[in-house]
matplotlib code that plots the C-alpha trace (Angstrom):
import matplotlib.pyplot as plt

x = [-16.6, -18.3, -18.3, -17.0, -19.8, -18.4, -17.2, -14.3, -13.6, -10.6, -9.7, -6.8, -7.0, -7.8, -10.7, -12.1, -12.3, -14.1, -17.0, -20.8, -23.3, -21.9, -21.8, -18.8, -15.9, -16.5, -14.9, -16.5, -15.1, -15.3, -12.4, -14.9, -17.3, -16.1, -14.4, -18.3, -19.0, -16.8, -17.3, -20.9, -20.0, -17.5, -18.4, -19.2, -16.1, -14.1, -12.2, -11.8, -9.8, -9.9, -7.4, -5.0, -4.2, -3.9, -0.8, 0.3, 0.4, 0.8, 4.4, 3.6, 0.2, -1.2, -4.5, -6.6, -8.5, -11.9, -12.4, -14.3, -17.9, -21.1, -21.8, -24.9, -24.5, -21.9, -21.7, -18.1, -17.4, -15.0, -11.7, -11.3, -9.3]
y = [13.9, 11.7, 12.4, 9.9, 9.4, 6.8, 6.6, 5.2, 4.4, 3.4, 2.2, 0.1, -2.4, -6.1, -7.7, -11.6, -12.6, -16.0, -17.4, -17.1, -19.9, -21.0, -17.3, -15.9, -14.4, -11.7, -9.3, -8.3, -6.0, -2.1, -1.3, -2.7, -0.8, 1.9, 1.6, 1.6, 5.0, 6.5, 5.5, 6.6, 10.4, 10.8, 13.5, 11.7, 10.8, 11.2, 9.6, 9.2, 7.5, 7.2, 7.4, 4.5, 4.8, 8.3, 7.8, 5.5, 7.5, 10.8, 11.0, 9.8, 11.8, 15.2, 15.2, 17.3, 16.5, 17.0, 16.7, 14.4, 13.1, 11.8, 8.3, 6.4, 4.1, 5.0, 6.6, 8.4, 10.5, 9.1, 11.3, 11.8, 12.4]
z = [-37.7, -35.3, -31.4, -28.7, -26.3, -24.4, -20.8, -18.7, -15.3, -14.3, -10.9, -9.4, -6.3, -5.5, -7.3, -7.3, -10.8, -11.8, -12.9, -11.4, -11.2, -14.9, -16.4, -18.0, -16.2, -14.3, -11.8, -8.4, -5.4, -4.0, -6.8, -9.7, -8.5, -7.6, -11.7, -12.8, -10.2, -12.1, -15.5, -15.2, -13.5, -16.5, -19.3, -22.7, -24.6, -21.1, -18.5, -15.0, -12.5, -8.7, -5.9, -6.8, -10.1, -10.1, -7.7, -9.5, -12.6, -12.2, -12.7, -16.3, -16.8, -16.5, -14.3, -13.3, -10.0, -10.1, -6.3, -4.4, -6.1, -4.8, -6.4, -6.1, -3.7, -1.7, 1.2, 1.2, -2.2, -4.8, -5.0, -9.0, -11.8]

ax = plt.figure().add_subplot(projection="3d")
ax.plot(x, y, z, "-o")
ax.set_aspect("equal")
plt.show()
């Protein structure tokens, strides 16, 4: 049986989604990258989400808060999921 080794981030909140100097689409804004923080501080195979969606959903799913991480880049730590 083969592992998952992948990561998500998931994070809710207002993004600008278009194109860039002829690229593809593309999504830009604090909540995308905040969505990428926490894709790449999630365990292989795992999943976290920040702030937002976690209030969104927690009536519907079972969490468990991990506290507030560092992520590159930022200066305030992420609240996760």
């Amino acid at each position: 049986m083969r592992r998952a080794t992948g990561r998500i981030g998931i994070n809710t909140g207002v993004a600008l989604v278009g194109t860039v100097a002829g690229t593809d689409h593309t999504a830009m804004g604090d909540v995308v990258n905040t969505a990428s923080r926490l894709q790449t501080l999630a365990p292989p195979g795992g999943v976290l989400v920040g702030e937002t969606t976690h209030g969104l959903t927690e009536s519907s799913i079972t969490y468990e808060s991990l506290g507030d991480l560092s992520a590159k880049g930022r200066e305030a730590s992420i609240p996760a999921w």
